[in-house]
TORDOLUM-422298 format. One line per field, with one value per residue (C-alpha): residue number from 1; y, z, x. Coordinates in Angstrom, 1 decimal, always signed. Layout:
BEGIN
seq = NUM,...
yy = Y,...
zz = Z,...
xx = X,...
//
This chain:
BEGIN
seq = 1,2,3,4,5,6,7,8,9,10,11,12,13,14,15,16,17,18,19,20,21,22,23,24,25,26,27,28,29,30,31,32,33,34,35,36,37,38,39,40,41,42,43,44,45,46,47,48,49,50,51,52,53,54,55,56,57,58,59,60,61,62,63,64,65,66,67,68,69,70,71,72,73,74,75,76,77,78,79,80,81,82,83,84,85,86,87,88,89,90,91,92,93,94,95,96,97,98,99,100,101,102,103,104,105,106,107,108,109,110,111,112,113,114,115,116,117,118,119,120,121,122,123,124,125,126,127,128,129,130,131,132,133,134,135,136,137,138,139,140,141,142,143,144,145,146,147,148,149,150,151,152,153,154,155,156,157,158,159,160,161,162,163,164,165,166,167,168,169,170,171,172,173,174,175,176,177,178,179,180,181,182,183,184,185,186,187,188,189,190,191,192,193,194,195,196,197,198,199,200,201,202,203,204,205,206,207,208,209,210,211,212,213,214,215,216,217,218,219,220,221,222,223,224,225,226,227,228,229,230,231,232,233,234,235,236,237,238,239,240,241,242,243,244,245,246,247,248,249,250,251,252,253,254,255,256,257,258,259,260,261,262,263,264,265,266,267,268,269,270,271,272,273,274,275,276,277,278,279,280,281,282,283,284,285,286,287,288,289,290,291,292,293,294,295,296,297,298,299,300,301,302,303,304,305,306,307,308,309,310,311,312,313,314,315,316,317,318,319,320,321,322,323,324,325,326,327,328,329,330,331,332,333,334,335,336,337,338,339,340,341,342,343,344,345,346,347,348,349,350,351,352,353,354,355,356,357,358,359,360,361,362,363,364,365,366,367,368,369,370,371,372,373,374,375,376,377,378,379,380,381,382,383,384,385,386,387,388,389,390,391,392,393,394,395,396,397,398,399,400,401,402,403,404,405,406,407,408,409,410,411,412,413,414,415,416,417,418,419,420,421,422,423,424,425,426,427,428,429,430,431,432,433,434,435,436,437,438,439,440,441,442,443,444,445,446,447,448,449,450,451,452,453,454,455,456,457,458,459,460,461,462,463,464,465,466,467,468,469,470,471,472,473,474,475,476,477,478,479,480,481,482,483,484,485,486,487,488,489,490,491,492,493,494,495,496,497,498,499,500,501,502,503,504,505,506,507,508,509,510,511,512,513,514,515,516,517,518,519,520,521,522,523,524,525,526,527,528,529,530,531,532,533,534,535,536,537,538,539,540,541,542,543,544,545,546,547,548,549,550,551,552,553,554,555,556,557,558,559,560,561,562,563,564
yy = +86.4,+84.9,+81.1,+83.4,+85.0,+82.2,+81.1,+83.8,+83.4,+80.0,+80.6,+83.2,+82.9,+79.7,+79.5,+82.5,+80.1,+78.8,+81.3,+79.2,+77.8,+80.1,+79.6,+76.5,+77.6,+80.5,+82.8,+84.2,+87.4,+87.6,+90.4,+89.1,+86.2,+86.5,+84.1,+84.1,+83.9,+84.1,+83.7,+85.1,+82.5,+85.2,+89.1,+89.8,+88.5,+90.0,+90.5,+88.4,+89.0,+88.5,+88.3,+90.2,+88.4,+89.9,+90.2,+93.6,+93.4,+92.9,+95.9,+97.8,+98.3,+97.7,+94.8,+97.5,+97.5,+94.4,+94.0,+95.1,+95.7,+100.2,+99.5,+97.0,+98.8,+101.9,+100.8,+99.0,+102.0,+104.7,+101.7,+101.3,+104.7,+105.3,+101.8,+103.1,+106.6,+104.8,+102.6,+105.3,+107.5,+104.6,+103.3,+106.0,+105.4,+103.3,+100.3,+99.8,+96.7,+97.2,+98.0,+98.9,+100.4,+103.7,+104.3,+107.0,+108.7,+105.8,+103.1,+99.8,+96.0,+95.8,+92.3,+94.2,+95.1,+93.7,+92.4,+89.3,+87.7,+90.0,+89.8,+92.7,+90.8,+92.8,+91.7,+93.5,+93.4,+92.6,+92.6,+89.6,+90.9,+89.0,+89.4,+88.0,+84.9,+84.5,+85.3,+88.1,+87.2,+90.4,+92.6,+90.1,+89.5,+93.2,+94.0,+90.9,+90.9,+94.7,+96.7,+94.6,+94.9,+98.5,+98.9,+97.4,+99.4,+102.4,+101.6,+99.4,+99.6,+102.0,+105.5,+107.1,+110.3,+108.7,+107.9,+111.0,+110.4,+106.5,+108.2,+110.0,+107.0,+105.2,+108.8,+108.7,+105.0,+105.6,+108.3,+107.2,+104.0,+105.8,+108.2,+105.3,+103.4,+106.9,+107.3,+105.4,+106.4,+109.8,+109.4,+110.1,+108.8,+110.8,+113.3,+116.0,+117.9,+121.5,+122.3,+119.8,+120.5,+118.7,+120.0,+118.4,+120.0,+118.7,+116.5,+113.8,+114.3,+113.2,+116.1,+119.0,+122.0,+125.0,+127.3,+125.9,+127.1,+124.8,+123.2,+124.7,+122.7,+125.2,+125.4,+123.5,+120.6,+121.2,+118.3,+117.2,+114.5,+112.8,+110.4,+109.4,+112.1,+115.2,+116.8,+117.0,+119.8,+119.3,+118.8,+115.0,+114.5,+112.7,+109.6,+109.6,+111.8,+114.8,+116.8,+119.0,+121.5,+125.0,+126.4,+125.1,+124.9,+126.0,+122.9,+119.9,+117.5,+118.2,+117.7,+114.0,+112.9,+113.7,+110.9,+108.8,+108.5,+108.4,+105.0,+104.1,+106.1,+108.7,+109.1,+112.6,+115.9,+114.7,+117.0,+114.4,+112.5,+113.1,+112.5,+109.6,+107.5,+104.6,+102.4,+100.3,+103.5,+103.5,+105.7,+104.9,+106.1,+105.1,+102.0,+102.3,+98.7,+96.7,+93.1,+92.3,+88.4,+87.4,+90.9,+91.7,+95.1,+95.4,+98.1,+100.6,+98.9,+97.2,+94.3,+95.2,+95.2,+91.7,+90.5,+90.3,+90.2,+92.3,+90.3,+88.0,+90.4,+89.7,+91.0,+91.4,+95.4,+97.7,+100.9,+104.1,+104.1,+100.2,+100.0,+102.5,+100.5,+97.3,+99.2,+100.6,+97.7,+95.0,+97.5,+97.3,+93.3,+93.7,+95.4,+99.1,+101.5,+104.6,+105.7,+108.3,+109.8,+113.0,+113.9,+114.5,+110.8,+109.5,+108.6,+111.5,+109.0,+107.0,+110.2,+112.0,+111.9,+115.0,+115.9,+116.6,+113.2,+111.4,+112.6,+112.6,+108.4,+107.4,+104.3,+102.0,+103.0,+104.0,+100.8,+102.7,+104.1,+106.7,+107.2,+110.0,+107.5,+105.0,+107.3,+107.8,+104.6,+103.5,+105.9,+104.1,+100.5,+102.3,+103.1,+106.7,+108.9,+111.9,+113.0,+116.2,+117.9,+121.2,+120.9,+118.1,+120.6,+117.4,+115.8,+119.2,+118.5,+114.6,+115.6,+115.6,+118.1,+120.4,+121.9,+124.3,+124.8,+128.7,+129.7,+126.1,+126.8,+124.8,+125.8,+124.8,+126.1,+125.2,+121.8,+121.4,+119.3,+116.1,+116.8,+113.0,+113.7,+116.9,+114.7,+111.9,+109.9,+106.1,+105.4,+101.6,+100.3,+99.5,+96.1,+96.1,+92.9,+89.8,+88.5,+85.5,+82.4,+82.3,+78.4,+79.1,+82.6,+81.6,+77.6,+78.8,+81.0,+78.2,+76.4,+79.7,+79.8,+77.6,+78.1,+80.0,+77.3,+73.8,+74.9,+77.1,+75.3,+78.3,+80.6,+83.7,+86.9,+90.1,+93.3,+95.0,+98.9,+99.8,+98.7,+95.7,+92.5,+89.0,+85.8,+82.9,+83.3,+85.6,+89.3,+92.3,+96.1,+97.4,+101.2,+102.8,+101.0,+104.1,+102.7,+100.8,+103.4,+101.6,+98.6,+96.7,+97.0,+95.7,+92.7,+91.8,+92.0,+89.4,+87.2,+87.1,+86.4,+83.7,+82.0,+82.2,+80.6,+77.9,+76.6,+77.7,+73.9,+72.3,+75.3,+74.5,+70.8,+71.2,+73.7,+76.7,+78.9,+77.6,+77.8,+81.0,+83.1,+85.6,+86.9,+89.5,+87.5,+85.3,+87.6,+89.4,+86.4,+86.5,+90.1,+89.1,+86.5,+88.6,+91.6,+89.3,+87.4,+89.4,+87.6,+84.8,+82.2,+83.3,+80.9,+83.2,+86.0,+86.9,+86.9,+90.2,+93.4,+93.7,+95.6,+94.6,+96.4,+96.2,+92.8,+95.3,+95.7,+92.2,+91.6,+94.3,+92.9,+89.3,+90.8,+92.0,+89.0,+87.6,+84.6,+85.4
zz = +92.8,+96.0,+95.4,+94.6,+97.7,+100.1,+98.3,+99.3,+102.8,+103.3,+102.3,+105.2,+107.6,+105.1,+103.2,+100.8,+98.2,+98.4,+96.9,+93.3,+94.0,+92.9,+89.1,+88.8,+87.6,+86.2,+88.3,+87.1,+88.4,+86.0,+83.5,+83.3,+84.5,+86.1,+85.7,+87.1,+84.3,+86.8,+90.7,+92.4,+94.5,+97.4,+98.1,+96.8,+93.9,+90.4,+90.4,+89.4,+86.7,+86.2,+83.0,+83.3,+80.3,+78.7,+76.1,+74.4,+74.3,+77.8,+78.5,+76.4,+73.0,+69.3,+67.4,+65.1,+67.7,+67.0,+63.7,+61.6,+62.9,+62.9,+65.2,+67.6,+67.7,+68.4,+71.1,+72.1,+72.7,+74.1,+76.8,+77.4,+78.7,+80.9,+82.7,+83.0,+84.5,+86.9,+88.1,+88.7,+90.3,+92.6,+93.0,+92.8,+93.2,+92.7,+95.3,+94.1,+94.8,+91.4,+88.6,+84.7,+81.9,+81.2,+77.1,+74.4,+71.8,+69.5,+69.0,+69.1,+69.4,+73.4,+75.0,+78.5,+76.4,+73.3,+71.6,+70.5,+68.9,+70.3,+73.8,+75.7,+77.3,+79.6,+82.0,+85.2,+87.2,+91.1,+94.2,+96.1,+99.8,+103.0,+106.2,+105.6,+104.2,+105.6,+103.3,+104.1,+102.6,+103.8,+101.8,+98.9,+99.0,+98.6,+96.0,+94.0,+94.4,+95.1,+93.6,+90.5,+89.9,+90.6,+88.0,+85.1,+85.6,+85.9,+83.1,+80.5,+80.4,+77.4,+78.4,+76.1,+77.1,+75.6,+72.0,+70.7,+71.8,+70.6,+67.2,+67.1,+67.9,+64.7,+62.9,+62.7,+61.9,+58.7,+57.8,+57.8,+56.4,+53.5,+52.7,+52.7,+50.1,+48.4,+48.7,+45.9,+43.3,+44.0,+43.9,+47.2,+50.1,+52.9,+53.9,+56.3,+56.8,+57.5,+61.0,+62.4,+65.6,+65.0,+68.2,+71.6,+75.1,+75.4,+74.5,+76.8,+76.6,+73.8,+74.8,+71.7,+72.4,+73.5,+71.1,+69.2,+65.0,+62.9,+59.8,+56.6,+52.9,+50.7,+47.8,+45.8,+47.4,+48.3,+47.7,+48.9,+49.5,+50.4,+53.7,+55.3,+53.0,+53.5,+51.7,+53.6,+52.5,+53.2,+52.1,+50.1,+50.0,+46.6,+46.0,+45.2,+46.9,+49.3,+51.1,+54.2,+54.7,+56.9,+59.6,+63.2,+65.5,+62.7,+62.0,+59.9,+62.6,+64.2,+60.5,+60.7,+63.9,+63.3,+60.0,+62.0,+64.6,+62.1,+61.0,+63.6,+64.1,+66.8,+68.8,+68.5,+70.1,+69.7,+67.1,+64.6,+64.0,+60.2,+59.8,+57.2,+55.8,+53.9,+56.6,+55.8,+56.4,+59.1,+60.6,+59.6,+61.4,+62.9,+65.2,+66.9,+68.2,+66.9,+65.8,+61.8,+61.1,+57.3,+55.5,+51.9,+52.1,+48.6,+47.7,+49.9,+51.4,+48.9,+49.9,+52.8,+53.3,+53.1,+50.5,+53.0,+51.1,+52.1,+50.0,+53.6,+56.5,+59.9,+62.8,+66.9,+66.7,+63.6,+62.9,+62.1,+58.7,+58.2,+60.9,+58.9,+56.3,+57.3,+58.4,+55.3,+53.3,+56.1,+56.3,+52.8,+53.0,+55.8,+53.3,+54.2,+51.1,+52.9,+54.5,+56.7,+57.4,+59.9,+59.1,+62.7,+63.9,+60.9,+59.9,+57.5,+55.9,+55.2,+53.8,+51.9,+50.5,+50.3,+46.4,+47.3,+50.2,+46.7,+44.6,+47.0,+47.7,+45.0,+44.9,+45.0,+48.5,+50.3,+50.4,+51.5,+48.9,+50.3,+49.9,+47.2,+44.6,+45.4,+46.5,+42.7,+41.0,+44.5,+44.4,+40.9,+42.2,+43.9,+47.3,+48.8,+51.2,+53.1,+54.3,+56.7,+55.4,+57.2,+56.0,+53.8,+50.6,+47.8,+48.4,+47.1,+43.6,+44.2,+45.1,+43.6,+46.1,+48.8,+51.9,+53.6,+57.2,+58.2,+62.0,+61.7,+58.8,+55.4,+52.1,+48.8,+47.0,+43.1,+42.3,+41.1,+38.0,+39.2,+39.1,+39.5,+37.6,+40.0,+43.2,+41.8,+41.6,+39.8,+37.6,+38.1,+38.9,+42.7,+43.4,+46.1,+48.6,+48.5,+51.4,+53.1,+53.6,+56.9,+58.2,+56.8,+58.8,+62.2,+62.7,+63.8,+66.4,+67.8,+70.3,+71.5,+72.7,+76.1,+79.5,+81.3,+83.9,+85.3,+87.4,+84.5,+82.8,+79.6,+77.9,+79.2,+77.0,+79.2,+79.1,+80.5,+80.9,+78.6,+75.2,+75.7,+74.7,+75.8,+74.2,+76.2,+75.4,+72.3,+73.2,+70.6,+71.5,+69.8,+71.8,+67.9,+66.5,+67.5,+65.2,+68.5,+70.4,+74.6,+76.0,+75.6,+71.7,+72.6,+74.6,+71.7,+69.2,+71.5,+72.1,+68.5,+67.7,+70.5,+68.6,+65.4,+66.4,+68.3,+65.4,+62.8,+61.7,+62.1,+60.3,+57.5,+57.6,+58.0,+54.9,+56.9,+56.4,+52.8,+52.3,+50.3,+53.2,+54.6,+58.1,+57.8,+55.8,+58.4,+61.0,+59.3,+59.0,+62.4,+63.2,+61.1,+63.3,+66.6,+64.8,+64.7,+67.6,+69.8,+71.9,+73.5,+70.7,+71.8,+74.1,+77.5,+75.2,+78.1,+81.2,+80.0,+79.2,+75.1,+72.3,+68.6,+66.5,+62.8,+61.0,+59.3,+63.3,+64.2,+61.2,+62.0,+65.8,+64.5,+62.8,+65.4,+67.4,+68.4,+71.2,+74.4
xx = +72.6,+70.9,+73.0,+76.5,+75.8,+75.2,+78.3,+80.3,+79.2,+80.1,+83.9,+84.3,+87.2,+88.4,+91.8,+92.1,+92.5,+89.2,+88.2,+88.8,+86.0,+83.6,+84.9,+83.3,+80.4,+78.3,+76.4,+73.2,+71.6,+69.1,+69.9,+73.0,+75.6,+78.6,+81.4,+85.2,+88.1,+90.9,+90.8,+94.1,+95.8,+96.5,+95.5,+98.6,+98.7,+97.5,+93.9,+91.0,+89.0,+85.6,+83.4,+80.2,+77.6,+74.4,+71.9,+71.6,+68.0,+67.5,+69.7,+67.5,+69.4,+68.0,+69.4,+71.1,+73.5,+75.0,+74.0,+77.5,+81.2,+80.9,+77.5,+79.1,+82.9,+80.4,+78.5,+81.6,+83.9,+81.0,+80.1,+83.4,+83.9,+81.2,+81.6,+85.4,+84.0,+81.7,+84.0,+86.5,+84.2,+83.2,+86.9,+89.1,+92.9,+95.6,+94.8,+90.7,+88.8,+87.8,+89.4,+88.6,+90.8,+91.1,+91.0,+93.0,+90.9,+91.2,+88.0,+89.5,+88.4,+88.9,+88.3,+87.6,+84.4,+83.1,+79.8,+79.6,+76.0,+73.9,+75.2,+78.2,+80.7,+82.3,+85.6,+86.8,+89.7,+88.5,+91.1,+88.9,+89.3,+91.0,+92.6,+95.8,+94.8,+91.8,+88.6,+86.6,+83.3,+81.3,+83.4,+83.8,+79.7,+78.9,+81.3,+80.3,+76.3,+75.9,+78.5,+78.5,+74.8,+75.1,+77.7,+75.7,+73.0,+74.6,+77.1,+75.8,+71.8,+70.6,+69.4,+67.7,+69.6,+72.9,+71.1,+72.8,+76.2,+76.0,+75.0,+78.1,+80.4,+78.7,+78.3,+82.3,+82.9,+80.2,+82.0,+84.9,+84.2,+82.6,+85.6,+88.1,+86.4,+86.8,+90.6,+91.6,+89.2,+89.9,+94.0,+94.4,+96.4,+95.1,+91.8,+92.2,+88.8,+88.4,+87.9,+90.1,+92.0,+95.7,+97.9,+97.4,+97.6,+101.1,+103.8,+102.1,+98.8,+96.5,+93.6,+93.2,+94.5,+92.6,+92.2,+94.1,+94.2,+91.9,+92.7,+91.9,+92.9,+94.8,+93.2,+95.3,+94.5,+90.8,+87.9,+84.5,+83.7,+80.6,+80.0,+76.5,+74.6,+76.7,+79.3,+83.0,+85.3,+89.6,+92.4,+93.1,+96.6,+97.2,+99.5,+102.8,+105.4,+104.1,+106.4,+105.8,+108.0,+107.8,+109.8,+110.3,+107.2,+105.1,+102.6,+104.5,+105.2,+102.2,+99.8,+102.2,+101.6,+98.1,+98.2,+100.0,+97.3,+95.1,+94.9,+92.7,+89.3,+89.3,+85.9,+84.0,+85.5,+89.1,+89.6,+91.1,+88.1,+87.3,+91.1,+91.2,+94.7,+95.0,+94.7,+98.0,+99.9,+102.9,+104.8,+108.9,+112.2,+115.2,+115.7,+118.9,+119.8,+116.9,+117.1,+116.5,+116.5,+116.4,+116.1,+116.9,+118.5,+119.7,+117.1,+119.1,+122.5,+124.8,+126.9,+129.0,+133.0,+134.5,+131.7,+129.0,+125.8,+122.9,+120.0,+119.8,+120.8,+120.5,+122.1,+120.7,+121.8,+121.0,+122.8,+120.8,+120.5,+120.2,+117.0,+115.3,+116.2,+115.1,+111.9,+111.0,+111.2,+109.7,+106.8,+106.4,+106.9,+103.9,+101.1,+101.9,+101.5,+101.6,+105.0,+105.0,+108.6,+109.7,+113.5,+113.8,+113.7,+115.5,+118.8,+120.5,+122.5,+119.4,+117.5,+120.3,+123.7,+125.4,+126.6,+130.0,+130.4,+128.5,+131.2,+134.4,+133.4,+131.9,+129.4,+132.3,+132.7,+129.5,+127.2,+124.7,+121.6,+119.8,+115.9,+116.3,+117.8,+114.7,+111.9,+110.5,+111.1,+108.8,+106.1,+105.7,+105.8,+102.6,+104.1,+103.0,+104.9,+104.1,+107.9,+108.3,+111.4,+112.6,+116.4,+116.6,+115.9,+116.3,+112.9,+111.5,+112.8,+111.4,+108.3,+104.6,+103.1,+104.3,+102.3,+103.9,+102.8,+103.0,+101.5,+99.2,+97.9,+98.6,+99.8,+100.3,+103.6,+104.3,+105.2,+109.3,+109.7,+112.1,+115.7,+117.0,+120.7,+121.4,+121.2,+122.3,+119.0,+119.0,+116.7,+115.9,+113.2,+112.8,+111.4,+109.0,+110.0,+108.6,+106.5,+108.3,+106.1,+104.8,+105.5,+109.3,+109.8,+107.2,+108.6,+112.0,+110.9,+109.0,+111.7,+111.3,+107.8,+107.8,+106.8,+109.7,+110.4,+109.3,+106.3,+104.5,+101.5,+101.3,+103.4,+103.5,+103.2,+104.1,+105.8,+109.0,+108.0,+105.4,+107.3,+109.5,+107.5,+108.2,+106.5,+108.3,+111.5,+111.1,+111.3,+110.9,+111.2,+108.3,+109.2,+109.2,+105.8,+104.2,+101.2,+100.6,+99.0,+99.1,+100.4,+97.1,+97.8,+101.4,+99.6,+97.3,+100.0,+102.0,+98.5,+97.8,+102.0,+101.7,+98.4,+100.5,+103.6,+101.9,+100.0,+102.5,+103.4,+99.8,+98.4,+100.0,+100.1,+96.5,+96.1,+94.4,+97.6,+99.0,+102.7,+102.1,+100.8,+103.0,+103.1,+100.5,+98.5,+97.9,+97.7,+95.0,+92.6,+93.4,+92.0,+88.8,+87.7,+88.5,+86.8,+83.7,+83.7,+86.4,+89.2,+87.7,+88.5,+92.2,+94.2,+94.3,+91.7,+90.0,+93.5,+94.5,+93.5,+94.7,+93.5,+93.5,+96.2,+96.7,+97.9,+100.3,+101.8,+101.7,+103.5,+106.1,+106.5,+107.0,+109.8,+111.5,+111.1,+114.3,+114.9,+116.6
//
């Protein structure tokens, strides 16, 4: 601390850009070491961000703390939110010298805070002060040998206070480790336990309501199961076909969204945080205007007017119906089993086709399929869905189960036999898509992937709003992946695409992604290494604030890549 400090004083009143020099080396203050990752060029410029490195037993913590993934995503998460509290309540508003992420109620692989062999590796943003462009090195010397010391005391040494709060991050990534290796065995796609809280303050905030009904499983669909030593009660959604259904503002979308947010863990008092799904499940609807490159669309869209064949589709601006299409079956292409549907952002020509439009055209005449004459033969291939269905009345004779959701609360009514010949149902067999080989659909999107102009050393990964990603030149709107949950999931999803396509030829020159590797096969060796070691085997891992999402999301984004 005492040699970064005498450091810092020597650079005052010099060039602001001198300030690059104190990324040269590592700075130790004992406990832990401080190290620079990015240096801004001017005070105007994005923040710099600094890495703050140390053991866990020096802080204080048992080795069991970094000894498996639920231990280290556990610590991980609850550290993450009380350095994020103390920094806020030391640096509140928008303009702070120092600056750390804010998190939703999902635990996820963060690099602003990870564990990695036994030691936390934790990355702030830090607005390096000067007067004009002059350095200021009073005010850069206390934040950076005071306030940062002061921070890692107050924010990531153990207290044995917070022992039973760190139990409940891990209590809830046991259990729920422990009831997905369940799910299959039992026949079951989903858990819901009793006493969850599903609604949310509001339509933009992710807080549980107040008050707010708690989930009960009908009795149809009751079962225990058992996680860490204790018996679970609630409802298991079986596979196959599941249909909620109920009147309006009475519980279905709300029981969705809840599965949808569900495939990653919640942490304790959110309410949804014994909610369990098969965790390739996603969330499918319309896509008004998105790009599909190289789809088959057979399943559900026959060959178009003019003999246009749908087996290789591609087009820069889907219809309704033919992005939910495309969705459906890349999802399916990506490792999803679980399909989770809502009526009300879906295409009705994609869900249903009226018995009297079916008989006034004909087949002859509509290319398009709807999901009622695939959805069984599916649900055989071994796909699942869980479809909210309000008005579209001919998934009740498709389906295996129904819940009813009356006032919040959850009901089972009688199961329909299938009634295939009254809507008009086929009865071949769906084939579920192929995966395409990685190197074959990733090497053409390369020319893509370059700096945007002469003076840029890297490519640059960013985002327009909150949705819109950019890779180089490459740019998918991923505004309906609602599986990605912030725009740090966005930015990992486009890190991790960037790593892809930049060694997509020499990985499979070199045999480490063989030509029979789809997209989201490779991009889930990827999430295994960053799940052990975090980001910082990642070209630019450590510039940005990212999260990790699913391969299944990565895999959905690369599809939806398309170059500028």
């Amino acid at each position: 601390m005492k040699a970064l400090y005498q450091k810092i004083r020597s650079l005052d009143g010099k060039p602001y850009g001198t300030y690059k020099n104190l990324a040269t080396r590592e700075w130790d203050f004992g406990d832990f070491v401080l190290e620079f990752i990015h240096v801004q060029g001017d005070p105007y410029a994005p923040a710099s961000r600094v890495l703050l490195r140390a053991k866990l037993a020096t802080l204080g913590y048992a080795p069991e703390w970094g000894s498996d993934f639920e231990h280290r995503l556990a610590l991980s998460d609850f550290l993450y939110r009380r350095l994020g509290r103390m920094v806020q309540e030391r640096y509140p508003g928008k303009d702070a010298a120092v600056v750390f992420d804010t998190a939703g109620p999902e635990m996820l692989v963060r690099n602003s805070l990870w564990i990695d062999n036994g030691e936390i590796r934790a990355c702030l943003q830090v607005r390096l002060p000067g007067e004009g462009r002059k350095i200021q090195a009073e005010l850069a010397a206390e934040i950076l040998t005071m306030v940062m010391p002061d921070l890692v005391v107050a924010g990531l040494y153990y207290t044995q206070g917070d022992e039973p709060a760190m139990q409940r991050h891990y209590r809830v990534l046991a259990e729920r480790r422990e009831i997905l290796a369940q799910l299959d065995g039992r026949g079951l796609c989903a858990f819901v336990p009793d006493g969850a809280v599903l609604p949310r303050a509001s339509g933009l905030s992710e807080m549980p309501l107040e008050g707010a009904v708690p989930f009960a499983a009908p009795a149809e669909l009751a079962v225990t199961l058992n996680a860490c030593g204790r018996e679970i009660r609630g409802m298991g959604i079986p596979k196959g076909i599941t249909v909620i259904t109920g009147g309006a503002f009475h519980g279905k979308s709300t029981l969705l969204q809840a599965l949808v947010r569900a495939v990653y863990p919640h942490v304790p008092g959110d309410g949804r945080e014994g909610i369990v799904v098969d965790d390739t499940a996603l969330r499918v609807g319309v896509e008004d205007g998105r790009s599909v490159r190289g789809t088959d669309l057979s399943m559900f869209v026959r060959d178009l007017p003019g003999g246009i064949s749908t087996k290789d589709f591609s087009t820069l601006s889907a219809s309704g119906s033919t992005s939910e299409a495309a969705n459906l079956l890349e999802a399916m292409e990506a490792g999803a089993r679980t399909f989770l549907i809502d009526e009300d952002s879906s295409a009705v020509n994609f869900l249903i086709r009226d018995v009297r439009v079916r008989k006034l055209l004909g087949d002859e005449r509509e290319p398009l399929i709807p999901l009622t004459d695939r959805i069984r033969s599916l649900a055989s291939a071994g796909m699942n869905f869980i479809l909210v269905a309000g008005a579209c009345g001919d998934y009740l004779d498709l389906a295996d189960n129904i819940i009813v959701m009356a006032n919040y609360r959850a009901e089972c009514a009688k199961m329909s036999s299938w009634s295939r010949v009254a809507i008009g149902s086929t009865s071949e067999l769906a084939e579920v898509p192929q995966s395409r080989p990685f190197a074959a659909y990733m090497q053409p999107l390369q020319k893509h992937v370059r700096p945007a102009s002469a003076v840029e050393r890297q490519v640059k990964v960013k985002l327009a709003g909150d949705s819109l990603l950019q890779i180089g030149f490459l740019v998918a709107d991923t505004s309906r992946l609602v599986t990605l949950v912030d725009k740090q999931q966005r930015l990992g999803a486009g890190f991790m695409l960037l790593n892809m396509l930049q060694n997509a030829a020499s990985n499979t020159a070199e045999g480490s992604a063989p030509a029979s590797d789809s997209v989201a096969g490779v991009a889930q060796k990827l999430c295994d290494v960053v799940c052990n070691v975090g980001f910082r085997n990642l070209p630019q891992g450590m510039s940005r604030e990212m999260s990790l999402p699913r391969a299944v999301d990565i895999a959905c984004v690369a599809f939806r890549l398309n170059g500028k």
